[in-house]
PDB file of N, CA, C and O in Angstrom:
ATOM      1  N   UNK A   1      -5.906 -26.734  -8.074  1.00  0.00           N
ATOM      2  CA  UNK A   1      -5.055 -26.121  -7.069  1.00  0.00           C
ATOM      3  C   UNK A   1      -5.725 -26.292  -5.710  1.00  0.00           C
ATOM      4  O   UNK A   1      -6.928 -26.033  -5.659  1.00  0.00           O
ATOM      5  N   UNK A   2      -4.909 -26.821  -4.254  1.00  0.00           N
ATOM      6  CA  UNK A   2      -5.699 -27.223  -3.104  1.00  0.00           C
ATOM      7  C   UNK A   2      -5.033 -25.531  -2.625  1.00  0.00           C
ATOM      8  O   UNK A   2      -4.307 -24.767  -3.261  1.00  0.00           O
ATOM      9  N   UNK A   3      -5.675 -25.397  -1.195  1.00  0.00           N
ATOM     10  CA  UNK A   3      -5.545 -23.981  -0.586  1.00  0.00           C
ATOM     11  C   UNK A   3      -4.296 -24.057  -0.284  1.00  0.00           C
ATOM     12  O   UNK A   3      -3.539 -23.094  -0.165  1.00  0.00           O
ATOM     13  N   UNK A   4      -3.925 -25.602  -0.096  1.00  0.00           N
ATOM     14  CA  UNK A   4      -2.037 -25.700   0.611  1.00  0.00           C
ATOM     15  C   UNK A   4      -1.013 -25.020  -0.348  1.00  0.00           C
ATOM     16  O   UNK A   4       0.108 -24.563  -0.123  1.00  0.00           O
ATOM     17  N   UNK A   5      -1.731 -25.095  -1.452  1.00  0.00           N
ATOM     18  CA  UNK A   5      -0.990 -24.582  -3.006  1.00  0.00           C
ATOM     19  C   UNK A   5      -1.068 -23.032  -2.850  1.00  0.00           C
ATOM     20  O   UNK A   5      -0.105 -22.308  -2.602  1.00  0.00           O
ATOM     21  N   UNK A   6      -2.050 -22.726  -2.990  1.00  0.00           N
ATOM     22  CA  UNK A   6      -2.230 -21.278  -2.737  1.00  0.00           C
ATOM     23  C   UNK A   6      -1.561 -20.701  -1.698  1.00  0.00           C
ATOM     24  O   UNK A   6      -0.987 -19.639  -1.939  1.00  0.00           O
ATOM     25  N   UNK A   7      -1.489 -21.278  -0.304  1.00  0.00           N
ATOM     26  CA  UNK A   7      -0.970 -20.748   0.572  1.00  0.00           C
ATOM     27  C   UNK A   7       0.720 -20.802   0.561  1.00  0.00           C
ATOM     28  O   UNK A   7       1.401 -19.937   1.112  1.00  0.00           O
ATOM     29  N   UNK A   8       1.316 -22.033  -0.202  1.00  0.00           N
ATOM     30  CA  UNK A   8       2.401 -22.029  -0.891  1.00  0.00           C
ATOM     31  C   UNK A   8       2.824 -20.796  -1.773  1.00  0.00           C
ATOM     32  O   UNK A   8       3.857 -20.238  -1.403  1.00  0.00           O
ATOM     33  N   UNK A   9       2.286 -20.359  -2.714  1.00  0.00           N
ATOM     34  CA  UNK A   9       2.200 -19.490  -3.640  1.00  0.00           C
ATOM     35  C   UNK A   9       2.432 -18.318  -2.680  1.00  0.00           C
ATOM     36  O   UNK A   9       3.564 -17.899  -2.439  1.00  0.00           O
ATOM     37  N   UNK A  10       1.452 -17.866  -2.204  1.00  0.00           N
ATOM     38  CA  UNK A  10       1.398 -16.492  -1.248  1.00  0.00           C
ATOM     39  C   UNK A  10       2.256 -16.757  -0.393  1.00  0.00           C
ATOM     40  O   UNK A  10       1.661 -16.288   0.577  1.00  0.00           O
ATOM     41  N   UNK A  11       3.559 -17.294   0.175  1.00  0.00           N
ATOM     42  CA  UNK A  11       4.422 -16.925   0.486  1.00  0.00           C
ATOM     43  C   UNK A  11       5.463 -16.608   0.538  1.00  0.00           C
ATOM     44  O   UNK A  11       6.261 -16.331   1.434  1.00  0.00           O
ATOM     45  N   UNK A  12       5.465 -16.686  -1.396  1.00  0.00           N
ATOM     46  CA  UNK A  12       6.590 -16.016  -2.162  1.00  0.00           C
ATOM     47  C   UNK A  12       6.383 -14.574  -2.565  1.00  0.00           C
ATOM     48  O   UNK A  12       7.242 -13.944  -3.181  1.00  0.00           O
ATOM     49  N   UNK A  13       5.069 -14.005  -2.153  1.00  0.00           N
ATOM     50  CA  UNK A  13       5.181 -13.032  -2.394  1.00  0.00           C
ATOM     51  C   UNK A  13       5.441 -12.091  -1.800  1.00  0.00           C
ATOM     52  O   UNK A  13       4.728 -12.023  -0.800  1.00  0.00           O
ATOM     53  N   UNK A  14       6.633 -10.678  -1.953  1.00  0.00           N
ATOM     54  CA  UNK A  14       7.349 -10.366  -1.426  1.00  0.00           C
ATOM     55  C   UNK A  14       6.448  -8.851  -0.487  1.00  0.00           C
ATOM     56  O   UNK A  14       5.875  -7.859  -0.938  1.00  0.00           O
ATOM     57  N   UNK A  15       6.706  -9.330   0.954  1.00  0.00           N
ATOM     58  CA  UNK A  15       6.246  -8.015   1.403  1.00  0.00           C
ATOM     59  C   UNK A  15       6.476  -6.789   0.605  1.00  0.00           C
ATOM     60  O   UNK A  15       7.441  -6.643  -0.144  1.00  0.00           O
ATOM     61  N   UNK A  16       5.302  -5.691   0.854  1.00  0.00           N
ATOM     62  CA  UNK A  16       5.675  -4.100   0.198  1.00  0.00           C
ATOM     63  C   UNK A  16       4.958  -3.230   0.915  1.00  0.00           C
ATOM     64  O   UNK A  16       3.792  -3.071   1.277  1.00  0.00           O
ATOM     65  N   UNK A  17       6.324  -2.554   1.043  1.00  0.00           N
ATOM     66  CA  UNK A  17       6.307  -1.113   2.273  1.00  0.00           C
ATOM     67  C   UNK A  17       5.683   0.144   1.193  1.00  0.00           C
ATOM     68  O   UNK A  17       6.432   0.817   0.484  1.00  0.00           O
ATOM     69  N   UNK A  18       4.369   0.285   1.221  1.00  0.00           N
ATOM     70  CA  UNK A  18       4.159   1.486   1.149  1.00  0.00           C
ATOM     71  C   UNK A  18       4.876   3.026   1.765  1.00  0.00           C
ATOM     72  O   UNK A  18       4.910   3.274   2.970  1.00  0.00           O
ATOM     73  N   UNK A  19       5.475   4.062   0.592  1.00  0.00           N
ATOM     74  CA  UNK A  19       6.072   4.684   0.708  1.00  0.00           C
ATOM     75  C   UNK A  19       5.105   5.967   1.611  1.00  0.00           C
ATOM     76  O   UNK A  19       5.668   6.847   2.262  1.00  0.00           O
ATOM     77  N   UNK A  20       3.406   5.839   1.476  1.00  0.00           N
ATOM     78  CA  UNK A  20       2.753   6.527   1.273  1.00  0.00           C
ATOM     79  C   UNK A  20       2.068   6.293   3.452  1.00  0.00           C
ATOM     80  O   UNK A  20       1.126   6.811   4.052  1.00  0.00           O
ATOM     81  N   UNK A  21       3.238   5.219   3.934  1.00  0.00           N
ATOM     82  CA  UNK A  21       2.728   4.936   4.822  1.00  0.00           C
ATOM     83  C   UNK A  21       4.118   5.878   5.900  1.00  0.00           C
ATOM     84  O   UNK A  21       3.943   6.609   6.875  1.00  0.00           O
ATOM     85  N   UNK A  22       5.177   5.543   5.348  1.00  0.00           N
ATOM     86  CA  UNK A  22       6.353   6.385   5.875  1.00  0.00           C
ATOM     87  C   UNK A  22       5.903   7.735   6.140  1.00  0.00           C
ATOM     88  O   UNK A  22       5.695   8.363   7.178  1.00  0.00           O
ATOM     89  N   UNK A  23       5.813   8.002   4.917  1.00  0.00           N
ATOM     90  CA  UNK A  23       5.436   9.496   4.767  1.00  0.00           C
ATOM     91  C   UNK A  23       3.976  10.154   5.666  1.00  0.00           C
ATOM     92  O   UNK A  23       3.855  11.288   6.130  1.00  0.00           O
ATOM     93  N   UNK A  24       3.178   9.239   5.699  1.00  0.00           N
ATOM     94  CA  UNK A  24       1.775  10.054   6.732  1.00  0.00           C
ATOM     95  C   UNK A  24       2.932   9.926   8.077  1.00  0.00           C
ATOM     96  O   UNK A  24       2.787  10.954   8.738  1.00  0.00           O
ATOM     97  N   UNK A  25       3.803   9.213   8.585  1.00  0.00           N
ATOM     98  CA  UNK A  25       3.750   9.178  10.062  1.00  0.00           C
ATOM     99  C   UNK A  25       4.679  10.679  10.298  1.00  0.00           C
ATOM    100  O   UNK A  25       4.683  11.417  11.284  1.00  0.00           O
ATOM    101  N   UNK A  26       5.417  10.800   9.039  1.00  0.00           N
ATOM    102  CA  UNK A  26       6.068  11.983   8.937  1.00  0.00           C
ATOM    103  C   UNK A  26       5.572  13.256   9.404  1.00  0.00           C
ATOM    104  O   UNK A  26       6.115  14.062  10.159  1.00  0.00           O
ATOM    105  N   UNK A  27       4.566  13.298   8.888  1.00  0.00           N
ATOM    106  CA  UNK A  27       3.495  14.642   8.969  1.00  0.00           C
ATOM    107  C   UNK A  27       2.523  14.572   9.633  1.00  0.00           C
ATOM    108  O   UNK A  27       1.490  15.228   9.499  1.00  0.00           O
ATOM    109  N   UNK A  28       2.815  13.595  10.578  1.00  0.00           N
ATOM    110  CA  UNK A  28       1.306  13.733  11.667  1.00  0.00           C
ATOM    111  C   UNK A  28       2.114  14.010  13.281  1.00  0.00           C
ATOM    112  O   UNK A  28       2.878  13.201  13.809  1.00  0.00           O
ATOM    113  N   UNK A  29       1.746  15.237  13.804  1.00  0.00           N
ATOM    114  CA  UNK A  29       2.116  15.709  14.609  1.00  0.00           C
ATOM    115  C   UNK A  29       2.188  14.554  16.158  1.00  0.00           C
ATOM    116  O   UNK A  29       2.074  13.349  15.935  1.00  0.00           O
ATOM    117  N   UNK A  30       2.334  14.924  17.307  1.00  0.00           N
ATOM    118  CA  UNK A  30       1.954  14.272  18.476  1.00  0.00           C
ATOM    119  C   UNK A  30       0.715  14.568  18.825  1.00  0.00           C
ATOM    120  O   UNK A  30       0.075  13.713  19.437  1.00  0.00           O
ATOM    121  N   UNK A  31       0.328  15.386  18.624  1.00  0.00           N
ATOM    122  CA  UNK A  31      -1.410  15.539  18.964  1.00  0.00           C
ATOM    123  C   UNK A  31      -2.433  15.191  17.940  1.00  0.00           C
ATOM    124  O   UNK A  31      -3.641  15.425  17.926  1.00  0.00           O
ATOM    125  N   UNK A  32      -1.409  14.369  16.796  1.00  0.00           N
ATOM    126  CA  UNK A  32      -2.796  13.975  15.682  1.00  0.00           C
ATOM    127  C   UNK A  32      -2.340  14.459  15.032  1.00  0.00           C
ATOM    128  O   UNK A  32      -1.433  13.903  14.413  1.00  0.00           O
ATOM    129  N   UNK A  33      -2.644  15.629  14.800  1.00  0.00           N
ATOM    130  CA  UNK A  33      -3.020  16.739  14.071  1.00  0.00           C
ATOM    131  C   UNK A  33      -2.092  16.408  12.785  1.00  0.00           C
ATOM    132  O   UNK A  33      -1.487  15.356  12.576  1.00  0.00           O
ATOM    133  N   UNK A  34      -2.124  17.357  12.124  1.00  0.00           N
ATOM    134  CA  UNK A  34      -0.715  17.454  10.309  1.00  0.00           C
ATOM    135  C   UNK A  34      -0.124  18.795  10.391  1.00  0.00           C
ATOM    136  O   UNK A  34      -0.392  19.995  10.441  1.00  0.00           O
ATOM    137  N   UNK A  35       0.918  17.852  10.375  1.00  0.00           N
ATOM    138  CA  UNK A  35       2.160  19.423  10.294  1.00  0.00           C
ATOM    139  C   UNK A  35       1.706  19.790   8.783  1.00  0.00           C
ATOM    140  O   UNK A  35       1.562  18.898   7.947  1.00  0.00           O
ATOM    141  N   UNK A  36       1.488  21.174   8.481  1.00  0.00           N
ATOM    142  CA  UNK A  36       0.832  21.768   7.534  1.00  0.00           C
ATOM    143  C   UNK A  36       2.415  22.359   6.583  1.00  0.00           C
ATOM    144  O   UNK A  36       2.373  22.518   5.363  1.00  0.00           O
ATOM    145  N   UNK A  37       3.785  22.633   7.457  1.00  0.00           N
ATOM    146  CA  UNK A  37       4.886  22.814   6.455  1.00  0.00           C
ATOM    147  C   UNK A  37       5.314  21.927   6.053  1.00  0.00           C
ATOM    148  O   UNK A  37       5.785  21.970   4.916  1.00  0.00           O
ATOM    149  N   UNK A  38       5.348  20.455   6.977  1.00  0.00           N
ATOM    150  CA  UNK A  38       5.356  19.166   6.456  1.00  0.00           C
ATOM    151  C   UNK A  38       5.074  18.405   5.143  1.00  0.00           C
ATOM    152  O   UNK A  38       5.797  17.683   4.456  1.00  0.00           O
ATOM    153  N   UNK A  39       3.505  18.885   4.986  1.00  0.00           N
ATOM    154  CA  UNK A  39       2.693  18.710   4.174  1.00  0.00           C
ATOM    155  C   UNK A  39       2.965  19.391   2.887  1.00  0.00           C
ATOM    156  O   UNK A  39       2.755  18.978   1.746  1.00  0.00           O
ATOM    157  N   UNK A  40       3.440  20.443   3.261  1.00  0.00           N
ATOM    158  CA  UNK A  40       3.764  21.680   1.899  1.00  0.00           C
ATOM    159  C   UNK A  40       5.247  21.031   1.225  1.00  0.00           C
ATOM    160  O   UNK A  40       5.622  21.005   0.053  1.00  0.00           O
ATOM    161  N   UNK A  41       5.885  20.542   2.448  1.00  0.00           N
ATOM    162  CA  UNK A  41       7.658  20.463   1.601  1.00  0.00           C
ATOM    163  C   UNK A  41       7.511  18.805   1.118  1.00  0.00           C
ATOM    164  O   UNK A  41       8.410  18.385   0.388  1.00  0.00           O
ATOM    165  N   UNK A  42       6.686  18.099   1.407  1.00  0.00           N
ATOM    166  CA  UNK A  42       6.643  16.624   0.923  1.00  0.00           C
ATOM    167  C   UNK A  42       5.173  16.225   0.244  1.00  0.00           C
ATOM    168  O   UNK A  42       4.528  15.189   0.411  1.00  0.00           O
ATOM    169  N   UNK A  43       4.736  17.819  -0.884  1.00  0.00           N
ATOM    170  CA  UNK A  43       3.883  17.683  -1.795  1.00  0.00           C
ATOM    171  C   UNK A  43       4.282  16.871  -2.688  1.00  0.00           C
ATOM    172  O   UNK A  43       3.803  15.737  -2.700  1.00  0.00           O
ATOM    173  N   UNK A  44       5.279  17.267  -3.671  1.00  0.00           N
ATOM    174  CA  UNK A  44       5.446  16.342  -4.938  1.00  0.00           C
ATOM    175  C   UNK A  44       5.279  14.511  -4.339  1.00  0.00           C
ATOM    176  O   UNK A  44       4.584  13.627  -4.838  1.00  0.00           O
ATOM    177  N   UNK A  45       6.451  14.416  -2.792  1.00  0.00           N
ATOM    178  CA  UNK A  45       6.416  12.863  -2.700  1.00  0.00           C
ATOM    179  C   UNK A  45       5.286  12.192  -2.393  1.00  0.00           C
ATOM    180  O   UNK A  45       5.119  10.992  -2.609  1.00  0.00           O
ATOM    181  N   UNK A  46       4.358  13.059  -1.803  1.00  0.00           N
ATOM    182  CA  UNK A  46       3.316  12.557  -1.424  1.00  0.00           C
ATOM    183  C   UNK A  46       2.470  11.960  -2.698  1.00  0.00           C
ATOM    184  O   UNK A  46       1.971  10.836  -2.640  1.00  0.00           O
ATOM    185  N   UNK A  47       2.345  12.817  -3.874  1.00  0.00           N
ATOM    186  CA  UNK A  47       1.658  12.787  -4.943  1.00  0.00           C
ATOM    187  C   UNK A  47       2.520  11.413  -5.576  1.00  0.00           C
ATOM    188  O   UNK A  47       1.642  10.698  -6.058  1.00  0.00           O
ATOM    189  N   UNK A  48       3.138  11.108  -5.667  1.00  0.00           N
ATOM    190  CA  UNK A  48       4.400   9.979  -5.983  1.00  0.00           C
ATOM    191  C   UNK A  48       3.468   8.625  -5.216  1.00  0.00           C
ATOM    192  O   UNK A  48       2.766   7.721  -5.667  1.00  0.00           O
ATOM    193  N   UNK A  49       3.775   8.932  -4.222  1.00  0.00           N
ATOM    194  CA  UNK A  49       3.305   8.023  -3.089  1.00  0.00           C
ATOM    195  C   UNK A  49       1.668   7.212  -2.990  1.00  0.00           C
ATOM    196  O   UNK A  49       1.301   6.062  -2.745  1.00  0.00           O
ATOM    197  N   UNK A  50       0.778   8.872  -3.421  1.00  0.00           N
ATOM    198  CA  UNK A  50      -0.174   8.441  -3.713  1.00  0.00           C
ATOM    199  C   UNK A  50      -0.561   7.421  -4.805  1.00  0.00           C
ATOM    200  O   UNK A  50      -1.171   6.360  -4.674  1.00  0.00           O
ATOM    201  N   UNK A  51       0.041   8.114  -6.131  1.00  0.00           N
ATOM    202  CA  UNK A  51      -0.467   7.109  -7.312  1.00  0.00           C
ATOM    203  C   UNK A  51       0.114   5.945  -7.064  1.00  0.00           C
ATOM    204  O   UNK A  51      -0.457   5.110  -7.766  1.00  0.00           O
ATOM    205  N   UNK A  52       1.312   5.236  -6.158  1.00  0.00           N
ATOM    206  CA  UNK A  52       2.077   4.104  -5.908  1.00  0.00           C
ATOM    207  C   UNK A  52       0.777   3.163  -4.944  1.00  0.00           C
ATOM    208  O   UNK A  52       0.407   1.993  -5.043  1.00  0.00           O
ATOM    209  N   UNK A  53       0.422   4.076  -4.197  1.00  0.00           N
ATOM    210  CA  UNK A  53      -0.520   3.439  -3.456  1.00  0.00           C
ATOM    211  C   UNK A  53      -1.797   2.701  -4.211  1.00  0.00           C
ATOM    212  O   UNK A  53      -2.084   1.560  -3.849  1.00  0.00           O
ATOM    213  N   UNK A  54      -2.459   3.252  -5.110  1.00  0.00           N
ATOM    214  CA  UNK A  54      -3.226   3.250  -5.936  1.00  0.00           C
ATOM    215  C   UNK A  54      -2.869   1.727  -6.962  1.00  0.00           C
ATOM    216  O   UNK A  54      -3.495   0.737  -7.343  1.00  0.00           O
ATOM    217  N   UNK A  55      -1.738   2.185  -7.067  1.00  0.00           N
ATOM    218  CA  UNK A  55      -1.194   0.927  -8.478  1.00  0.00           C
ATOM    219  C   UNK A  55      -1.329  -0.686  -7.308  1.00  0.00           C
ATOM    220  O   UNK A  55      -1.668  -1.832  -7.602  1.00  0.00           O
ATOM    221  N   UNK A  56      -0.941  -0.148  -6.116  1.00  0.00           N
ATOM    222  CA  UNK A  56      -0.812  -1.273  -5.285  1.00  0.00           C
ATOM    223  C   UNK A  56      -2.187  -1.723  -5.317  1.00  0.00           C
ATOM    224  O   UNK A  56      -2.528  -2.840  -5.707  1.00  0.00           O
ATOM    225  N   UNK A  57      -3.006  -0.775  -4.875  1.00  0.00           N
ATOM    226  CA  UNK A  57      -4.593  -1.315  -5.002  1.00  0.00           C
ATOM    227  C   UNK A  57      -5.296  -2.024  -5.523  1.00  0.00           C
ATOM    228  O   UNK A  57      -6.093  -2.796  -4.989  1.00  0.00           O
ATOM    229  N   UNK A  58      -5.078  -1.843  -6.751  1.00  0.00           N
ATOM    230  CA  UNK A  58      -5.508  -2.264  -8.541  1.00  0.00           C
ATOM    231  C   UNK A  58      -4.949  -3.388  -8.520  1.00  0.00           C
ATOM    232  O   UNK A  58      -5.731  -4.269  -8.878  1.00  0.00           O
ATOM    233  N   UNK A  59      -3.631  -3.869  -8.178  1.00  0.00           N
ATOM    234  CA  UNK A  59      -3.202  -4.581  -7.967  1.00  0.00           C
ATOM    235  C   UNK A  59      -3.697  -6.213  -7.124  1.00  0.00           C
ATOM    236  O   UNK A  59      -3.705  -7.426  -7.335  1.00  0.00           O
ATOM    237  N   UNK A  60      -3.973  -5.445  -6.336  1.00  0.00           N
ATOM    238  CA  UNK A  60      -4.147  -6.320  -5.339  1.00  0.00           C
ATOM    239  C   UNK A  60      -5.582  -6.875  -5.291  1.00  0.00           C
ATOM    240  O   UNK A  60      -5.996  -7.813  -4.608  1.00  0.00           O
ATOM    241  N   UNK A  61      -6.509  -5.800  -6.493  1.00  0.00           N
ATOM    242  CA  UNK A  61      -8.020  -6.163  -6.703  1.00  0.00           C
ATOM    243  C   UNK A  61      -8.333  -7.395  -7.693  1.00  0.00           C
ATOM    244  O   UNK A  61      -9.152  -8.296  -7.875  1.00  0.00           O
ATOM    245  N   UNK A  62      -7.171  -6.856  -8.201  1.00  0.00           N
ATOM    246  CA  UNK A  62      -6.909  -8.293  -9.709  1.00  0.00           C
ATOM    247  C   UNK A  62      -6.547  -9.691  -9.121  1.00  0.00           C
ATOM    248  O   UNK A  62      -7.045 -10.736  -9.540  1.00  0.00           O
ATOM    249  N   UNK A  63      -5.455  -9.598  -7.914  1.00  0.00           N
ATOM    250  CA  UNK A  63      -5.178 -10.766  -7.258  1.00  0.00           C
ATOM    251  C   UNK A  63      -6.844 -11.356  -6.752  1.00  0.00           C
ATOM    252  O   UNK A  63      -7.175 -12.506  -7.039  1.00  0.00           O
ATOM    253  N   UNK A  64      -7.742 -10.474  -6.029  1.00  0.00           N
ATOM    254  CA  UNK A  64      -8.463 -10.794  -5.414  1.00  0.00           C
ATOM    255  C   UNK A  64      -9.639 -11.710  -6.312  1.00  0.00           C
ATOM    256  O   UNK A  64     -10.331 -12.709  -6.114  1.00  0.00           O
ATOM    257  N   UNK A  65      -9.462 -10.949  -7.162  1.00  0.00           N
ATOM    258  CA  UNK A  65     -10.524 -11.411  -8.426  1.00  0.00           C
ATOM    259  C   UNK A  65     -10.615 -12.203  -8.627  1.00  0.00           C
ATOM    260  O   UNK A  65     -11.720 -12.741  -8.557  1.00  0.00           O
ATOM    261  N   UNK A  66      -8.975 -13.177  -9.217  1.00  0.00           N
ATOM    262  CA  UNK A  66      -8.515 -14.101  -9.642  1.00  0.00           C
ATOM    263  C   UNK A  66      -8.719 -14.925  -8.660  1.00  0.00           C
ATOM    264  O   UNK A  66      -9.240 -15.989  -8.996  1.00  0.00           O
ATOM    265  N   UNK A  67      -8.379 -14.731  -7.082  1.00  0.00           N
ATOM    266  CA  UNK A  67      -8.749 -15.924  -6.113  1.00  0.00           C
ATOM    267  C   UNK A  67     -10.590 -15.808  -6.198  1.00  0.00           C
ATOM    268  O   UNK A  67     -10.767 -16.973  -5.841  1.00  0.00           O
ATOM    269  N   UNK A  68     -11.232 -15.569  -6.289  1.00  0.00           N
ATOM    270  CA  UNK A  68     -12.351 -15.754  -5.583  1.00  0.00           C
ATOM    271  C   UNK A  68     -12.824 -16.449  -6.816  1.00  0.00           C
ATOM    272  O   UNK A  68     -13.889 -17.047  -6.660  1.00  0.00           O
ATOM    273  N   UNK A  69     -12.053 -16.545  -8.526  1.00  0.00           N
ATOM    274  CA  UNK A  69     -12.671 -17.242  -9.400  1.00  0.00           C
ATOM    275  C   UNK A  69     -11.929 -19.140  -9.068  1.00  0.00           C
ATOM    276  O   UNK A  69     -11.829 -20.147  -9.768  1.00  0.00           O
ATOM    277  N   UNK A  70     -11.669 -18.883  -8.035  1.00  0.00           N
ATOM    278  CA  UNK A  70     -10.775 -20.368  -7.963  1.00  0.00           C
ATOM    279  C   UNK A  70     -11.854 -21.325  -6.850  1.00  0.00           C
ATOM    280  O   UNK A  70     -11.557 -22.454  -6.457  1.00  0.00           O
ATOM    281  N   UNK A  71     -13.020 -20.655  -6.503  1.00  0.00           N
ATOM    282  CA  UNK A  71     -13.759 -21.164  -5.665  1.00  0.00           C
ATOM    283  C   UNK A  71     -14.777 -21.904  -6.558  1.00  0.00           C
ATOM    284  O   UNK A  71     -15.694 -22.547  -6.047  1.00  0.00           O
TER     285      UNK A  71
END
């Protein structure tokens, strides 16, 4: 496989919007800070969001793996 291949490859793969990225801009005030009722009424999604984030991670460590065994 040349890198032109690879770079072929990786551009079928389909952007992904972390849900876990929506949601922080939600609850972060104008001064920074975290809206704290925010935080309370978008517990469960957050927890959703989190483990989604996570799977993405794992994910994306295995991709990494796999490229760096191609060197």
């Amino acid at each position: 496989m040349t890198p032109q291949d690879l770079i072929e490859i990786l551009k079928t793969v389909p952007e992904k919007r972390l849900k876990l990225i929506e949601l922080a801009r939600q609850v972060v005030k104008e001064d920074g800070g975290l809206d704290q009722n925010k935080l309370a009424s978008l517990a469960e999604e957050l927890e959703l969001a989190i483990e989604e984030a996570q799977v993405y991670a794992k994910a994306t460590e295995g991709a990494l793996w796999s490229l760096k065994k191609l060197r």
